[in-house]
C-alpha positions as CSV (number, residue, x, y, z in Angstrom):
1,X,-6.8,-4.6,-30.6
2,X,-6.4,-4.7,-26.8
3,X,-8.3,-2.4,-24.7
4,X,-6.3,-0.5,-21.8
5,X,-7.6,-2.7,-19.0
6,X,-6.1,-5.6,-20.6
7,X,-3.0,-4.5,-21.0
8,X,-3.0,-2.8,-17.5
9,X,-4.4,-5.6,-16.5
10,X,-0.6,-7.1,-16.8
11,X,1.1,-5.0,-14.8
12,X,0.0,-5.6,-11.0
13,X,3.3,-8.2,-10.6
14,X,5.2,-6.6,-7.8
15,X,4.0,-7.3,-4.3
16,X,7.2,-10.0,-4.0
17,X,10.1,-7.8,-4.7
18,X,8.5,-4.3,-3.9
19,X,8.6,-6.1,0.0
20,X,11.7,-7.4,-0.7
21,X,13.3,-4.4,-2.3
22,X,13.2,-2.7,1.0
23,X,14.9,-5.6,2.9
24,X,17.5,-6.1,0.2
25,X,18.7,-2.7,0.0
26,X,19.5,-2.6,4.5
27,X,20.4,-6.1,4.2
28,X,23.5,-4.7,2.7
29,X,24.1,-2.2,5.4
30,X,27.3,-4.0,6.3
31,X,29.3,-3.7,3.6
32,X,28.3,-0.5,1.8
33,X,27.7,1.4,5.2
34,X,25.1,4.2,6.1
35,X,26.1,6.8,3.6
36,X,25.7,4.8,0.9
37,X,23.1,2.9,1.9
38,X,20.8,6.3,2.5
39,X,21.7,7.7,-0.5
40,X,18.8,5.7,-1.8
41,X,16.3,8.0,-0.8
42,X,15.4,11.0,-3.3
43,X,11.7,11.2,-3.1
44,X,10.4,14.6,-1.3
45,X,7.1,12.6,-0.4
46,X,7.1,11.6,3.4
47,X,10.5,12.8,3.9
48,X,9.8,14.0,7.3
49,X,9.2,11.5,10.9
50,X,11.2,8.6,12.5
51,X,12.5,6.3,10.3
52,X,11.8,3.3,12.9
53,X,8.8,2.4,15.2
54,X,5.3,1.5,14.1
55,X,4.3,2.7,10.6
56,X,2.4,2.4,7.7
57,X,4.4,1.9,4.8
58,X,2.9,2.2,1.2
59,X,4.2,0.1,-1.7
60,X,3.5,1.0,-5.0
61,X,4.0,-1.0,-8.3
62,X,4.0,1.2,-11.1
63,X,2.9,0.1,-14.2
64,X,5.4,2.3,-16.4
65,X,6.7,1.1,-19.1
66,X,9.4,4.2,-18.9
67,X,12.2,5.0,-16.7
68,X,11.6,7.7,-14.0
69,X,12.8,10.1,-16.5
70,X,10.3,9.7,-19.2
71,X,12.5,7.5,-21.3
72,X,10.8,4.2,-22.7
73,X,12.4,1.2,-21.7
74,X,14.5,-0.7,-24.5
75,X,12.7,-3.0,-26.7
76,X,15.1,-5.7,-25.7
77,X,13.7,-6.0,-22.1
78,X,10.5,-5.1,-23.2
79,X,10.7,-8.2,-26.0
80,X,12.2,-10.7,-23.2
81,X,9.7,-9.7,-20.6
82,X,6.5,-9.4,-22.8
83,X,5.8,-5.8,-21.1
84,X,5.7,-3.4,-23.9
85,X,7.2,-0.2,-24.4
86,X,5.4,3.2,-24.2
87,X,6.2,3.7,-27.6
88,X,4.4,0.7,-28.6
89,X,1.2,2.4,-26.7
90,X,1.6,0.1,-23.7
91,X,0.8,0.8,-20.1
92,X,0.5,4.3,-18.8
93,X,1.2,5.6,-15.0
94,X,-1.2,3.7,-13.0
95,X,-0.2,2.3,-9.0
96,X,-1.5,-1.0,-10.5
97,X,0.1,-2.4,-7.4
98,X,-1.0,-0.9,-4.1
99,X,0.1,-3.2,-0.9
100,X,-0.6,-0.7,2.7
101,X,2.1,-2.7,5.4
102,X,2.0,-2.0,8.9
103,X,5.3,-2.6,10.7
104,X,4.5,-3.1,14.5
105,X,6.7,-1.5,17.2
106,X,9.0,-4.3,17.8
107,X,10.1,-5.0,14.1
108,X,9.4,-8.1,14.4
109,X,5.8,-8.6,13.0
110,X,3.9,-6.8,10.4
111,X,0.3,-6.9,8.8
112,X,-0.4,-5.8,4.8
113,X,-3.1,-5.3,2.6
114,X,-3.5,-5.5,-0.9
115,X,-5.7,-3.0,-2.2
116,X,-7.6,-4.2,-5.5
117,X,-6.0,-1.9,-8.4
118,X,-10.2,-1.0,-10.0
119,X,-11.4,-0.2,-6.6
120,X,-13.8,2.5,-7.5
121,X,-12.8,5.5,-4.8
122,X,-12.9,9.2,-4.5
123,X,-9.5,10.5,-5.8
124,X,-7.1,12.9,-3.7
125,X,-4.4,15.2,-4.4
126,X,-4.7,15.1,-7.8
127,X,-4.9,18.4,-8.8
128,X,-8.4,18.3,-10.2
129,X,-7.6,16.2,-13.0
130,X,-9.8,13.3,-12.5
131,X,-11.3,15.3,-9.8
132,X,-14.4,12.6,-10.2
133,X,-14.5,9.3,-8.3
134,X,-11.9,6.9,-10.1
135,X,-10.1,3.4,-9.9
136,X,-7.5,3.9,-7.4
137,X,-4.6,2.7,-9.4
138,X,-5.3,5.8,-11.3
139,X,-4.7,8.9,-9.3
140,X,-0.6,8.5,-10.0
141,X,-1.7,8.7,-13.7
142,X,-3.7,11.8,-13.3
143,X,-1.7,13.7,-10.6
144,X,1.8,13.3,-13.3
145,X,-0.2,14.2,-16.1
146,X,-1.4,17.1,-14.1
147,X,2.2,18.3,-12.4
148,X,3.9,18.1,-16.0
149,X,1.3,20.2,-17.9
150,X,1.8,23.1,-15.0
151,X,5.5,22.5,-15.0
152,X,5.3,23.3,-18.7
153,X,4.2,26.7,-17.8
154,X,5.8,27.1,-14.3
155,X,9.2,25.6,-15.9
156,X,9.6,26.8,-19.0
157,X,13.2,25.7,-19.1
158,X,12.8,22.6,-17.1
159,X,14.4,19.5,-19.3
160,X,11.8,16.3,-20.3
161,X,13.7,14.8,-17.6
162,X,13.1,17.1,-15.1
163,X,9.4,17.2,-15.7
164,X,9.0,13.9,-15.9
165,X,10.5,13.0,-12.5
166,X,8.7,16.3,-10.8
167,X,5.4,14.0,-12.4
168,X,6.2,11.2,-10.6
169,X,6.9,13.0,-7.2
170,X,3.1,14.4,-7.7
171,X,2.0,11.0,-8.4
172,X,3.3,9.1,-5.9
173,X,1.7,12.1,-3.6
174,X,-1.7,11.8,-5.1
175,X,-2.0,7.8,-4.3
176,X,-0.6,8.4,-1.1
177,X,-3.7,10.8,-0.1
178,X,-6.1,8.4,-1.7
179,X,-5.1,5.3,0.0
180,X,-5.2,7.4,3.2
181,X,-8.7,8.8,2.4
182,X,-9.8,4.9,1.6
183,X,-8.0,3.2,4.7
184,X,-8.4,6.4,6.7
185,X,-5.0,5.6,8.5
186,X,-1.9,7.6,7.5
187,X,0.9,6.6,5.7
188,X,4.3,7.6,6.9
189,X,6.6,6.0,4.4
190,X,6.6,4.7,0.6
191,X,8.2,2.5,-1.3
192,X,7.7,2.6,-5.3
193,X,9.3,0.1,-7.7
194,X,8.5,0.3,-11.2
195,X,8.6,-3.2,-14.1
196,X,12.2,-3.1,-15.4
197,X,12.8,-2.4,-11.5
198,X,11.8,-6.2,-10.7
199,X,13.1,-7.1,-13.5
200,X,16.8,-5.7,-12.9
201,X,16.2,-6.9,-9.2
202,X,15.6,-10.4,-10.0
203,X,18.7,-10.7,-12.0
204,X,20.9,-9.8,-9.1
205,X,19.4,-13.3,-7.7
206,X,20.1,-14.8,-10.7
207,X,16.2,-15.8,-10.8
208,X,14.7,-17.6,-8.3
209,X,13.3,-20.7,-7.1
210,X,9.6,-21.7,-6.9
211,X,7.4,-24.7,-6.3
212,X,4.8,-25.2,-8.5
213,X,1.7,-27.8,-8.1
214,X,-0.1,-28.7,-11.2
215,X,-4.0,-27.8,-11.2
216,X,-5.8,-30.7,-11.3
217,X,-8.8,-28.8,-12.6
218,X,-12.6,-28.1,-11.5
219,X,-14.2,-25.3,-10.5
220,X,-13.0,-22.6,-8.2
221,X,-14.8,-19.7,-6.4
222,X,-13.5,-17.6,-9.6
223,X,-14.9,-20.3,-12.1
224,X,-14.0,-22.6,-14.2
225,X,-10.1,-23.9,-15.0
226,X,-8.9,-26.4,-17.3
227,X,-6.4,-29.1,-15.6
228,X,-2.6,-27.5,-15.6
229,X,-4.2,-24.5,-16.6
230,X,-1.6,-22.6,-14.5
231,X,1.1,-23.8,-15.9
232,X,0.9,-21.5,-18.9
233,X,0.1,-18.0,-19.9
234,X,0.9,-17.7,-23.2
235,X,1.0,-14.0,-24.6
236,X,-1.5,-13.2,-27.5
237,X,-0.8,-10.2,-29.8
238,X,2.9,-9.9,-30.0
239,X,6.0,-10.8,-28.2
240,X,6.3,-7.1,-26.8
241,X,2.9,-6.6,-25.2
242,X,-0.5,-7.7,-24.7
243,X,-2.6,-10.3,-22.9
244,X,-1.1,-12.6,-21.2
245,X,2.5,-12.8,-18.8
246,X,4.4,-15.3,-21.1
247,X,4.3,-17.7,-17.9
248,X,5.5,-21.6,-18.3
249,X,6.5,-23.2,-15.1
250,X,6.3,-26.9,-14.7
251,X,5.5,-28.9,-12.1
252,X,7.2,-29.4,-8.9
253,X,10.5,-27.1,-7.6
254,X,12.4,-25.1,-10.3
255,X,15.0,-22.3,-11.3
256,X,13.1,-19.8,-13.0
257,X,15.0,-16.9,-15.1
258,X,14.9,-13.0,-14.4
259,X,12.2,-13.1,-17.0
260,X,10.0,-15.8,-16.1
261,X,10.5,-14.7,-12.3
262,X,8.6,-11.4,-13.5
263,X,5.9,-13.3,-15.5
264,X,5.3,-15.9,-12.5
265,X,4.1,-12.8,-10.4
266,X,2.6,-11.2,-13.3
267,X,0.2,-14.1,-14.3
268,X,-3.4,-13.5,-12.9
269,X,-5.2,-15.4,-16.5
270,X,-4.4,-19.0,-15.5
271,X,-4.1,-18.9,-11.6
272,X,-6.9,-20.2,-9.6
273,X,-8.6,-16.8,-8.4
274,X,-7.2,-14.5,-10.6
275,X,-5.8,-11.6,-9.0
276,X,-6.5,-13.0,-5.6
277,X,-4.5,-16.5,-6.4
278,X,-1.8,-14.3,-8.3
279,X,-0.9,-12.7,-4.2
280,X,0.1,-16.1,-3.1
281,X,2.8,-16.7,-6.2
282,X,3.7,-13.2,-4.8
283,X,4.1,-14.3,-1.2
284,X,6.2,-17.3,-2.1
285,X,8.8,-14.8,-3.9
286,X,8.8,-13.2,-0.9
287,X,9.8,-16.1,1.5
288,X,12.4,-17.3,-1.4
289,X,14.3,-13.5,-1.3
290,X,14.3,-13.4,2.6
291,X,15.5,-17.0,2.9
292,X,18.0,-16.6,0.2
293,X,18.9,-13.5,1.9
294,X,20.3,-15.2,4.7
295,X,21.7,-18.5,2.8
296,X,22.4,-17.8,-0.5
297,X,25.3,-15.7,0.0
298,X,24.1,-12.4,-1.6
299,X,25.3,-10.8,1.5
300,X,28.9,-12.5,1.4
301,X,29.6,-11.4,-2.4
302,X,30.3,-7.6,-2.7
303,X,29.7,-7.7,-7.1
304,X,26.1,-9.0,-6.1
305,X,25.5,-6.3,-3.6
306,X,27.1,-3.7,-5.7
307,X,24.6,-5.0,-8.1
308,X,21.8,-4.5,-6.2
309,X,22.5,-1.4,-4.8
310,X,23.1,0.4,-8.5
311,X,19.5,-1.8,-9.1
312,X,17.9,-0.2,-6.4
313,X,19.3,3.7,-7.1
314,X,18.1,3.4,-10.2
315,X,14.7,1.8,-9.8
316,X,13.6,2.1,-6.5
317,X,11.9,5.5,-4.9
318,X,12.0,6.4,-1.4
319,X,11.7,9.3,0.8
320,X,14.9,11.0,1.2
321,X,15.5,11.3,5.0
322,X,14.6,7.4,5.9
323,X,17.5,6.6,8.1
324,X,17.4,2.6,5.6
325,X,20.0,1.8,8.3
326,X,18.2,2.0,11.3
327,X,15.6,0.5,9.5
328,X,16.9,-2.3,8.5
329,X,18.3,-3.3,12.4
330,X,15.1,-2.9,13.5
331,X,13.3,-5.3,11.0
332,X,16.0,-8.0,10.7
333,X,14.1,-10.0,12.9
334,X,11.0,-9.7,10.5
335,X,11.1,-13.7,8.9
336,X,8.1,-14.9,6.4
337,X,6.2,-16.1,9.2
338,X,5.8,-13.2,10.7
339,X,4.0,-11.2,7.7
340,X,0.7,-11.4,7.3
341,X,-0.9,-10.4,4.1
342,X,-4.4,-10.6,2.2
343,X,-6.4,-8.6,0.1
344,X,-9.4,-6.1,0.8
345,X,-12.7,-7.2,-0.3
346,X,-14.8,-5.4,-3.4
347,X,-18.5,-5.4,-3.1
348,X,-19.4,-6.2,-6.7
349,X,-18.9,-4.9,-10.0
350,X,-20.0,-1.5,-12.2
351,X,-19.0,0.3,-15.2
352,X,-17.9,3.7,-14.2
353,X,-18.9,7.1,-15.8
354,X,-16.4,9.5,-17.8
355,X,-14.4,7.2,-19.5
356,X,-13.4,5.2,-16.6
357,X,-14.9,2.1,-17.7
358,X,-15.7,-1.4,-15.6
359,X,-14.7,-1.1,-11.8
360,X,-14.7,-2.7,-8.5
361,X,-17.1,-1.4,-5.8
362,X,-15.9,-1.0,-2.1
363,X,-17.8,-0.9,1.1
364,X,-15.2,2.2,2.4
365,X,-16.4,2.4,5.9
366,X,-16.2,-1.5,6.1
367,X,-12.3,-1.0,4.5
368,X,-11.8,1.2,7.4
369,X,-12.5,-0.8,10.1
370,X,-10.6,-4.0,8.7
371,X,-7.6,-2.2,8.3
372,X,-7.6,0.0,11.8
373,X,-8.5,-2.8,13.5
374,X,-5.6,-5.4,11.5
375,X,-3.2,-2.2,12.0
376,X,-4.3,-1.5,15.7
377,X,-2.7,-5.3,17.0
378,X,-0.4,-7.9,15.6
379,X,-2.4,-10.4,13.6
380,X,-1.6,-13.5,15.2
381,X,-3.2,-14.8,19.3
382,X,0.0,-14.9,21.3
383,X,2.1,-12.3,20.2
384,X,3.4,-9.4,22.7
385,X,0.6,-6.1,21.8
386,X,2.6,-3.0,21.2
387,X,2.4,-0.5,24.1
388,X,0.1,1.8,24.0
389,X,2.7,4.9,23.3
390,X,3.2,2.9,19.8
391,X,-0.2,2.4,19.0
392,X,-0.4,6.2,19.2
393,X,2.1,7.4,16.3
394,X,0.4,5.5,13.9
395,X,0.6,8.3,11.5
396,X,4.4,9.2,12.3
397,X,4.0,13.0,13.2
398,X,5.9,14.2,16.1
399,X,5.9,17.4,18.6
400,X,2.8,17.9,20.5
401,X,0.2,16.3,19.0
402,X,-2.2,14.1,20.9
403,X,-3.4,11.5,19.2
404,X,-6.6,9.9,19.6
405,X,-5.6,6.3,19.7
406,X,-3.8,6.2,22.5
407,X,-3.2,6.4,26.0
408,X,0.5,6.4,26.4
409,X,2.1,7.3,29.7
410,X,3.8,10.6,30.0
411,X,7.4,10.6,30.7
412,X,6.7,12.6,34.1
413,X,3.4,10.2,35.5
414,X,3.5,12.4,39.1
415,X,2.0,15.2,36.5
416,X,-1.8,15.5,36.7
417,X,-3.7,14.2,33.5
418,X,-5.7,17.0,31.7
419,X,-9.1,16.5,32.3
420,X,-12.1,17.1,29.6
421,X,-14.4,20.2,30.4
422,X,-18.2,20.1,30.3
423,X,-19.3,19.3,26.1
424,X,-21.4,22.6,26.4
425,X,-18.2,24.9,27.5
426,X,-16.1,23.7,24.5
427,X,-17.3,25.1,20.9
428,X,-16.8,23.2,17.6
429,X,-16.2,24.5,14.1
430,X,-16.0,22.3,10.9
431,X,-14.1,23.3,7.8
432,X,-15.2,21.5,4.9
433,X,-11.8,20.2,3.3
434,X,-12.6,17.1,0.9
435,X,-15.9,15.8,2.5
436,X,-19.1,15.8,0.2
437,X,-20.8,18.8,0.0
438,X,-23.1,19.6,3.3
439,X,-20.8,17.1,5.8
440,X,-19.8,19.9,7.6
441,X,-23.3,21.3,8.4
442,X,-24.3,17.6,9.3
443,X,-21.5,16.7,11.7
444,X,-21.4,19.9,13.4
445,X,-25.1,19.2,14.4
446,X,-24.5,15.5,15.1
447,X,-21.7,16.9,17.3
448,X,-24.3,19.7,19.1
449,X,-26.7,16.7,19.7
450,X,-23.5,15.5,21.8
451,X,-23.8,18.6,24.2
452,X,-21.3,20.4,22.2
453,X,-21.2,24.3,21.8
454,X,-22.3,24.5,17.8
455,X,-20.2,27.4,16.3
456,X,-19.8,27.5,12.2
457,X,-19.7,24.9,9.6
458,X,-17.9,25.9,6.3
459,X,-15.2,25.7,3.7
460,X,-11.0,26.8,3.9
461,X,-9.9,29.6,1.7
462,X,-10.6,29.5,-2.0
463,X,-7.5,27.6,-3.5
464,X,-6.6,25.4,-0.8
465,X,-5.9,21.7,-1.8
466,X,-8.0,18.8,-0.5
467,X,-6.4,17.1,2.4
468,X,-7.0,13.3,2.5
469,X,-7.3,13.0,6.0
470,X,-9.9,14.7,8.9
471,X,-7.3,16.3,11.5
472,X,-8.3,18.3,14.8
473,X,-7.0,21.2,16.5
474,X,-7.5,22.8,19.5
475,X,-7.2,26.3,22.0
476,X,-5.9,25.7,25.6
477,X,-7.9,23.5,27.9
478,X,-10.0,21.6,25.0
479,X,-7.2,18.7,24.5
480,X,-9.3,15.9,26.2
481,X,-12.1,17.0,24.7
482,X,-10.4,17.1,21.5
483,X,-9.1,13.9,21.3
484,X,-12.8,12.4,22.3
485,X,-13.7,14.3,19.4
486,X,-10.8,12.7,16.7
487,X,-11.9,9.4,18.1
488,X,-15.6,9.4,16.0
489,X,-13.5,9.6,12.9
490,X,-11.1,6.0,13.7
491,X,-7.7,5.6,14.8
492,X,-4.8,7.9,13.5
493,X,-6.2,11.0,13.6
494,X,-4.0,13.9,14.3
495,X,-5.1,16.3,17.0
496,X,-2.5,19.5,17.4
497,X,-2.9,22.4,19.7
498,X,-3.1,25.6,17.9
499,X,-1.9,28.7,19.6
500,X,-4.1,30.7,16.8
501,X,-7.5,29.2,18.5
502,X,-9.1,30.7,21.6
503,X,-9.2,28.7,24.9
504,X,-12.1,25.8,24.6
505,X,-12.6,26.1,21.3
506,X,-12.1,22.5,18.8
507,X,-12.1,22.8,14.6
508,X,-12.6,19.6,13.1
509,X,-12.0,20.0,9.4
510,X,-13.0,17.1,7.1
511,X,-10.9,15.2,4.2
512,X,-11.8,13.7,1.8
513,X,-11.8,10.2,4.4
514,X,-14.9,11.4,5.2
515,X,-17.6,11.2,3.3
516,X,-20.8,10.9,5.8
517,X,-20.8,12.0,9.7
518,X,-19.1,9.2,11.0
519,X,-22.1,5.8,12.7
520,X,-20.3,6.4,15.7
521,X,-21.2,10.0,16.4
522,X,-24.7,9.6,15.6
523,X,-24.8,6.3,17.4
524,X,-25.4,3.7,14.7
525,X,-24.3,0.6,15.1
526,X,-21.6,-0.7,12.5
527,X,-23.3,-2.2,9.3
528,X,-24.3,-5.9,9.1
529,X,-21.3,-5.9,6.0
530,X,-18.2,-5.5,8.4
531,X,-19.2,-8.8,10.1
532,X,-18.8,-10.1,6.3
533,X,-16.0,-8.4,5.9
534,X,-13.7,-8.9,9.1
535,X,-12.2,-12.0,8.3
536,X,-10.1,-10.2,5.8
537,X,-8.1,-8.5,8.2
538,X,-7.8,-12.2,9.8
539,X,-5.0,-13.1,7.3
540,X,-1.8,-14.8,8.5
541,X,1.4,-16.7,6.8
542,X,-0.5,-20.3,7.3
543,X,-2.7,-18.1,4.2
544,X,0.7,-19.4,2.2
545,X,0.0,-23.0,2.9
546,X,-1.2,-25.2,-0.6
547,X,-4.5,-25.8,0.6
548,X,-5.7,-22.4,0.7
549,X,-4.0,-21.0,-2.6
550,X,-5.9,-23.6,-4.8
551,X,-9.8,-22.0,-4.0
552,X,-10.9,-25.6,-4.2
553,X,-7.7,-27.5,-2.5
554,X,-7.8,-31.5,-3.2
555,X,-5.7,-34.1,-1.2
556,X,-2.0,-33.8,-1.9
557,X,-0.7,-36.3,-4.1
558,X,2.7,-38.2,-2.5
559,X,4.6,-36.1,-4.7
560,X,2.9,-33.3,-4.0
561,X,3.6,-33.8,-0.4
562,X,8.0,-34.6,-1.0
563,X,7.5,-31.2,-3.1
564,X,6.4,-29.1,-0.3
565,X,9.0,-30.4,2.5
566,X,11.7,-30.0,0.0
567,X,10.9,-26.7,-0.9
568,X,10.0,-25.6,2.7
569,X,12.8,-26.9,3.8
570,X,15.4,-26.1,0.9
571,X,14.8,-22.6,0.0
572,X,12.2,-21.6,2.4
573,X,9.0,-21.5,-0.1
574,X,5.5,-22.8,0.0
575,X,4.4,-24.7,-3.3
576,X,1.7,-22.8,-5.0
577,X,-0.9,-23.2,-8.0
């Protein structure tokens, strides 16, 4: 029999149509107009903030093999797609996809990670079930799990149903904090797709086109592949679940089927890299959907975008409140070429205590500063910054914060900037909220040994929840000071005046983000692994291109080469392996 990792291992297939979700559903703006368009949006999670400027959008994969209601999906789709049904004892609630997008102020460009689904990270917002450091993919499990055993008792009269969607609301909560406390930037907006969801989505397209080269076989960074390896991943131990995607391309361009679209995303077995060489299959979905988007007449033909609106109501969640409409005319300039994606780097390899079995180790700290420092520009020499004003809402709250990214202009520049006080005049508490167990103590010295006024290091109220993210308020006059303060822990961090603290005085309370006083306060340099590590965050569209996809690229055959001009310049797709 299967283990669980194999069978999960199945389910990280929706980077392609996740992205493209999104653009589909404002693409049809025109025809369905703003009411119905905005309707799409029931999710209570990051309902709040502007639905335009730069953000951080998260965009989950689920691995369910249920609706959002608990029901398991019919074993007809399961059959045809090789998936399983939750009846069978396949899949389970795991984020198995986790792509973090930054959309930069303009619209027009945008930078994502793909976050590895066995990092090994400290969980948040889960309720204390799996209160222990976990794969990441897992904390939508555990949170669900969690929410519908106290709506049991909370709800007594609450239907299956209900319980079941009130799960995934607390799920798709608990993978927001984590990602924030790995990435330590803040997410203002979600996007969550589930399989049947690509499925359904990819039959609105009547399938779609890709360009396949044949593997010509030899070793790879990953090891060792056979020669057309890739063009099959046959499934072993029934036609409704377990290993293997049911995958058979061919060389060359072709029409692939609803069903074989979601296998060609799902296989990671037979690809060169695995996992990694599975993203760029992903990416070429993407450029397909965008460019068909535009030329293939789904915007012209009112059954298809019928079709894929009932699709996306009915699969897709999103935060009620996002304005899709505005959304979606401030992107429609984002093209292929102007998304930049890659994947976050693992350290090595472990097998995990408590059940959680083998893993993927992360350098956090090192995650951190790839991602602020991708998030903080647009990825690419040449293209217009954003202004500092957009660099600054980051994190999407409003009001008065200050932020401690940014330097924006005020709307009245006559009016004198505040100016910091003396360290020693301005006191600093530190509340405990997340952060290892005597991080408090330690940064409110390292903060002392900046001149600071030490006041008292210690924990919130019994009962409060973990917050994923160190925040920083402050009394009158302590603002600048303040935001020098935010600034140890990275970009993003929320600073808010607080009417409830005495003049000069600054509380820093720690999430779970944190989990040591931060190199810069104490005045470490960065570690020798971020200078590994920083050409992660140096990905670009030309990370599409044949040569790179292959691990080991060899010289393109003639064919080869009429394959990738016809397919570039047919349907808008790279060929990949």
């Amino acid at each position: 029999m299967l283990g669980v990792k194999a069978l999960a291992g199945k389910a990280l297939y929706g980077l392609a149509c996740i992205v493209a979700a999104v653009v589909l559903v404002v693409s049809g703006v025109a025809y369905y107009g703003k009411k119905a368009v905005n309707s799409l949006g029931t999710s209570p999670n990051l309902s709040g903030g502007p639905s335009t400027g730069p953000m951080n959008i998260l965009i989950i994969g689920l691995e369910s093999r249920t609706y959002w209601d608990g029901t398991s999906v019919d074993h007809h789709i399961a059959t045809i797609t090789h998936i399983g049904t939750a009846a069978d004892g396949n899949g389970g609630n795991a984020a198995n996809t986790l792509i973090l997008l930054h959309i930069f102020a303009d619209g027009r460009k945008a930078v994502g990670f793909s976050i590895p689904r066995d990092a090994y990270v400290p969980m948040a917002g889960t309720m204390g079930f799996g209160a222990s450091p976990s794969k990441i993919d897992n904390a939508y499990g555990y949170a669900m799990a969690q929410q519908i055993t106290n709506d049991l008792t909370a709800h007594p009269s609450w239907s299956s149903a209900q319980r079941n969607l009130d799960g995934n609301y607390a799920g798709q909560n608990a993978e927001i904090q984590t990602v924030q406390a790995l990435t330590g930037v803040t997410i203002n907006k979600f996007v969550e797709l589930n399989l049947v969801g690509y499925y359904n989505m990819a039959k609105v397209f009547g399938g779609i086109e890709a360009c396949v080269f044949p593997w010509p076989g030899g070793n790879t960074p990953s090891g060792y592949l056979a020669k057309d390896a890739n063009l099959s991943d046959p499934v072993v131990g029934g036609t409704t679940g377990g290993y293997g995607s049911g995958s058979e391309v061919v060389p060359g361009i072709q029409h692939l089927p609803p069903e074989q679209a979601l296998a060609f995303v799902r296989n990671r077995h037979t690809v060169p890299g695995g996992d990694t060489g599975r993203t760029y299959r992903q990416q070429a979905v993407i450029d397909y959907v965008l460019n068909n988007l535009k030329t293939g007449g789904v915007l012209s033909d009112i059954s298809k975008l019928n079709s894929l609106l009932s699709s996306a109501k009915e699969y897709v969640q999103l935060p009620r409140n996002w304005d899709l409409v505005q959304f979606g005319g401030e992107i429609s300039g984002l093209t292929p070429s102007k998304i930049a994606l890659t994947t976050l780097p693992t350290t090595g390899s472990e097998t995990a205590p408590n059940g959680v079995g083998a893993v993927s180790t992360v350098d956090i700290p090192a995650i951190r500063r790839i991602v602020q420092r991708a998030f903080s520009a647009p990825p690419e020499a040449g293209i217009t910054k954003p202004s500092s004003s957009a660099k600054g809402s980051t994190s999407g709250t409003s009001g008065n914060s200050v932020r401690s990214d940014t330097s924006s202009a005020t709307k009245a520049p006559a009016k004198p900037a505040p100016t910091a006080l003396p360290a020693a005049k301005v006191t600093v508490d530190v509340i405990n909220n997340g952060a290892p167990a005597g991080t408090a103590r330690n940064v409110l010295t390292a903060l002392a040994a900046r001149g600071y006024t030490a006041g008292t290091a210690g924990n919130p109220p019994a009962g409060t929840p973990a917050q994923s993210l160190t925040t920083v308020s402050y009394g009158a006059g302590a603002a600048v000071n303040a935001a020098a303060i935010a600034k140890y822990f990275g970009p993003g961090i929320t600073v808010t005046a607080s009417s409830s603290l005495t003049a000069d005085h600054v509380v820093v309370t720690l999430g779970v983000a944190t989990q040591a006083v931060p190199a810069s306060l104490v005045g470490r340099a960065p570690t020798s692994q971020s200078s590994g590590s920083g050409s992660a965050s140096s990905g670009s569209a030309s990370s599409r291109s044949a040569s790179s996809t292959s691990g080991a690229a060899h010289a393109l055959t003639p064919q080869e080469k009429q394959w990738a001009a016809e397919a570039k310049a047919k349907y808008g797709i790279p060929c990949v392996y």
